[in-house]
C-alpha positions as CSV (number, residue, x, y, z in Angstrom):
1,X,140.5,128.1,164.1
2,X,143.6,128.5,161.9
3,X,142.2,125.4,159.6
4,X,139.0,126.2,159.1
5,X,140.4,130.2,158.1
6,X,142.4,128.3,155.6
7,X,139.5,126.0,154.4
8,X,137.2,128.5,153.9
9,X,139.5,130.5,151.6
10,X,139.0,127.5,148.5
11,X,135.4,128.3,149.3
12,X,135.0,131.7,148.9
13,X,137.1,131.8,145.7
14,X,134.8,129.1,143.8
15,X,131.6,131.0,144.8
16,X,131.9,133.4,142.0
17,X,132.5,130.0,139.5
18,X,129.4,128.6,140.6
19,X,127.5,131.9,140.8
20,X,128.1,132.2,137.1
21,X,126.7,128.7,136.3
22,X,123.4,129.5,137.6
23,X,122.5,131.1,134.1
24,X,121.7,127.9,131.3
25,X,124.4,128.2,128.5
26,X,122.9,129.1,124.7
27,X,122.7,127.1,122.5
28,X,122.9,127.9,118.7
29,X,120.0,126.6,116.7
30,X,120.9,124.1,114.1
31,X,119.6,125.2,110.5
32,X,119.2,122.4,107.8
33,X,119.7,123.0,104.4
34,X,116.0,123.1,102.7
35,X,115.5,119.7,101.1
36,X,115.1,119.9,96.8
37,X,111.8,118.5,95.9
38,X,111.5,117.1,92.4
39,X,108.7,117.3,90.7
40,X,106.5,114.7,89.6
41,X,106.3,114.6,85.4
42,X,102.6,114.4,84.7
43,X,101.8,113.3,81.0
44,X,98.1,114.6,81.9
45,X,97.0,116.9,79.2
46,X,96.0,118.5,75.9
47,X,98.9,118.9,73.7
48,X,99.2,120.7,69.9
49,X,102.3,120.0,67.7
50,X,104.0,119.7,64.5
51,X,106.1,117.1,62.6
52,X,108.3,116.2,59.7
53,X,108.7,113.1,58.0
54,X,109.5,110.7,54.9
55,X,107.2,107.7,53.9
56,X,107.8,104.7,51.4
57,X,105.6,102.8,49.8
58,X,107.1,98.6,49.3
59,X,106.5,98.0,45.7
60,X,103.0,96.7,44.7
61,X,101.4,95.8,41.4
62,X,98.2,97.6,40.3
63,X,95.7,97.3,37.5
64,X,96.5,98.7,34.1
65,X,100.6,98.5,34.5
66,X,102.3,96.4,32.1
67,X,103.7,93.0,33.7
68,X,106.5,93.1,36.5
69,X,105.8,96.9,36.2
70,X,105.5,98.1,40.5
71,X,104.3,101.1,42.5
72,X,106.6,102.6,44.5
73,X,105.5,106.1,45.8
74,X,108.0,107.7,48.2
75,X,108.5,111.0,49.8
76,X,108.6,113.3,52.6
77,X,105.3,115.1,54.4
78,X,104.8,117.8,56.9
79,X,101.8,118.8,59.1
80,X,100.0,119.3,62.2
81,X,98.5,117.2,65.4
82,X,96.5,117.8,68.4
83,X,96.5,115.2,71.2
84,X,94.9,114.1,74.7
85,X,97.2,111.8,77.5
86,X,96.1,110.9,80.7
87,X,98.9,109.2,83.1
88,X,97.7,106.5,85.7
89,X,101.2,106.2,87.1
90,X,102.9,103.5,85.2
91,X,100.8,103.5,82.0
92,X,99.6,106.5,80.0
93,X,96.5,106.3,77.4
94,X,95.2,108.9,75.3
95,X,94.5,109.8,71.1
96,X,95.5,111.8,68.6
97,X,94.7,113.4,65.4
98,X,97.2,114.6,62.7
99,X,97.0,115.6,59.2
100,X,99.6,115.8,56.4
101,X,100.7,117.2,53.5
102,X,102.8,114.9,51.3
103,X,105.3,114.6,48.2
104,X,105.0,110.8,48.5
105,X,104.9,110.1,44.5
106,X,106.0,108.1,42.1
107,X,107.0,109.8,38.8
108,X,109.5,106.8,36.7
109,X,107.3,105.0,35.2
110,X,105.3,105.8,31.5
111,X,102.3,106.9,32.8
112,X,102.6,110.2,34.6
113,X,103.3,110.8,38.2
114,X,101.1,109.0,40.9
115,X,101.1,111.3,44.2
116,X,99.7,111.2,47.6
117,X,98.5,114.4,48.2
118,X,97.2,114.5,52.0
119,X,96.6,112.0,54.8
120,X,94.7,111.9,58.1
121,X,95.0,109.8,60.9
122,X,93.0,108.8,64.2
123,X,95.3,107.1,66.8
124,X,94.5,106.0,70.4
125,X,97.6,105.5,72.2
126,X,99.2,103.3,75.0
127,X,102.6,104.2,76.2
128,X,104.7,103.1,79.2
129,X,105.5,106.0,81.6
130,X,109.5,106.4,82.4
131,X,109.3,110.1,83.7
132,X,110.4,112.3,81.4
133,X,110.5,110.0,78.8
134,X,107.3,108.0,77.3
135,X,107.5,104.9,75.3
136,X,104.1,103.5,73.1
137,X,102.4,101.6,70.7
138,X,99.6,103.2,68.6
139,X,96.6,101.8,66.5
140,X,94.4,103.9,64.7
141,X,93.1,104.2,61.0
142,X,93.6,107.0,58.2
143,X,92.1,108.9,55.0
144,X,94.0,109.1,52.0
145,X,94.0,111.0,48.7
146,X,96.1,109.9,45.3
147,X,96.2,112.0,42.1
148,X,96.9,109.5,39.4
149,X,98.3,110.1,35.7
150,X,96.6,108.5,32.7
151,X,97.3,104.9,32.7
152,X,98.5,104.5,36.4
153,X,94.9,103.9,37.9
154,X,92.5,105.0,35.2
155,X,91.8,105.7,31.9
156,X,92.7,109.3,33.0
157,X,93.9,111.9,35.7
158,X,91.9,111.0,38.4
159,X,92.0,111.4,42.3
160,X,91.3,108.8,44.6
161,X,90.5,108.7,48.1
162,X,89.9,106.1,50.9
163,X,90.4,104.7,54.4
164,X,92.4,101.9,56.1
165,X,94.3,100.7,59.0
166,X,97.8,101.8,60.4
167,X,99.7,100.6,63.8
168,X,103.3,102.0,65.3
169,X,105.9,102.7,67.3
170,X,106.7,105.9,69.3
171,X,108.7,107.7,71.8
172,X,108.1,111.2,73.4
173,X,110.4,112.8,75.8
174,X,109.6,116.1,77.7
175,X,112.3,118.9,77.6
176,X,110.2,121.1,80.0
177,X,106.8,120.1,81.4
178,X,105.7,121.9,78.9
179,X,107.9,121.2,75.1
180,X,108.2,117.3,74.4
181,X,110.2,116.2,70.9
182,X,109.8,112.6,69.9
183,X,109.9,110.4,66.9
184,X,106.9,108.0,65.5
185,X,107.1,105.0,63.2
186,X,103.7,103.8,61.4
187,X,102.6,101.5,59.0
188,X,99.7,102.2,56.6
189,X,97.4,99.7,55.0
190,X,94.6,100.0,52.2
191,X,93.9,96.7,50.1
192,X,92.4,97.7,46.5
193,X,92.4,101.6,47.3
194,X,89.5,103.5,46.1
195,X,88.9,100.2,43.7
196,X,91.9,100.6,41.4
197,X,93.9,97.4,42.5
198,X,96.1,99.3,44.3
199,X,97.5,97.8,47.6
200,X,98.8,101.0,49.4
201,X,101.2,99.6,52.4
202,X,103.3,103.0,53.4
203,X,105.6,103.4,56.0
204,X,106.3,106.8,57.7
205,X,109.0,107.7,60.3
206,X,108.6,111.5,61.1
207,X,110.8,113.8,63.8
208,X,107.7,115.9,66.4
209,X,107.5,118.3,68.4
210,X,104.8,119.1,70.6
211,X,103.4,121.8,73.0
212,X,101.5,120.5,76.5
213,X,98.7,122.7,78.1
């Protein structure tokens, strides 16, 4: 009798242990940071802009100059353009119009000053998607419009206008989603412009900055 007094002591003092164990512990629930989502850049859109730029005409002869005499019209432009993109992933296409003012002129030789006055261009565009930033080629073709001094083209002030081919080199790169800077590179073409014997081959480089809808 006296062992199984002393046995049942051990007993009685671990009953309230396991009574306590009947309730399941708590457990904390784990919270995970929420995960950053980037956002896709989407080139899809209407877009308006501005740009700045200089342009340089490579020295070509022209009726009515004396021999060796050249035509070198050079200076900077400023204007508007208006655009379209649509981005299939890897590739984006799209077009654009611009127009320009211009001081592109050349003033040193006898005959007065010979300026560009305006220019317009139609471009469709093909660029290689990188995210924010978009790399493409552009061909297109553009108006132009030339005062001329007496002697230059003509027998006498005259202005001259006329079309012609132009290809390039651009990049655009998006601040926001919305604001996108960039920098294009073209090369203008027009053999015998308006009939003078003038070869117009202008190159431009101009600074842009566009808004995207």
């Amino acid at each position: 009798m006296k062992y199984f007094r002393y046995a049942a002591i051990p007993a009685l003092l671990a009953a309230p242990a396991f009574a306590g164990n009947l309730q399941e512990p708590v457990v904390e629930p784990i919270i995970s940071a929420p995960v950053q989502v980037q956002p896709i850049s989407d080139w899809t859109g209407f877009y308006l802009g501005a740009q700045v730029g200089y342009g340089d005409n490579s020295g070509t002869s022209a009726v009515n100059l004396l021999p060796g005499e050249e035509l070198s019209p050079e200076g900077g432009f400023g204007g508007v353009h208006a655009g379209y993109l649509y981005d299939f992933g890897q590739w984006v296409a799209g077009g654009e119009l611009d127009y320009d003012r211009t001081k592109i002129s050349d003033d040193g030789g006898p005959n007065g000053e010979l300026e560009l006055k305006h220019m317009a261009r139609a471009k469709a565009i093909l660029g290689y998607d990188m995210g924010n930033g978009l790399a493409y080629g552009t061909v297109g073709a553009f108006q132009g419009e030339f005062d001329d001094g007496p002697g230059w083209l003509g027998a006498r002030n005259d202005t001259h206008s006329d079309n012609g081919w132009l290809a390039g080199l651009g990049y655009k790169h998006k601040f926001t989603e919305n604001w996108i800077g960039g920098v294009e590179a073209l090369y203008h073409k027009a053999t015998d412009f308006d009939d003078t014997g003038f070869d117009l081959k202008l190159t431009t480089i101009s600074a842009r900055v566009s808004y995207k809808f």
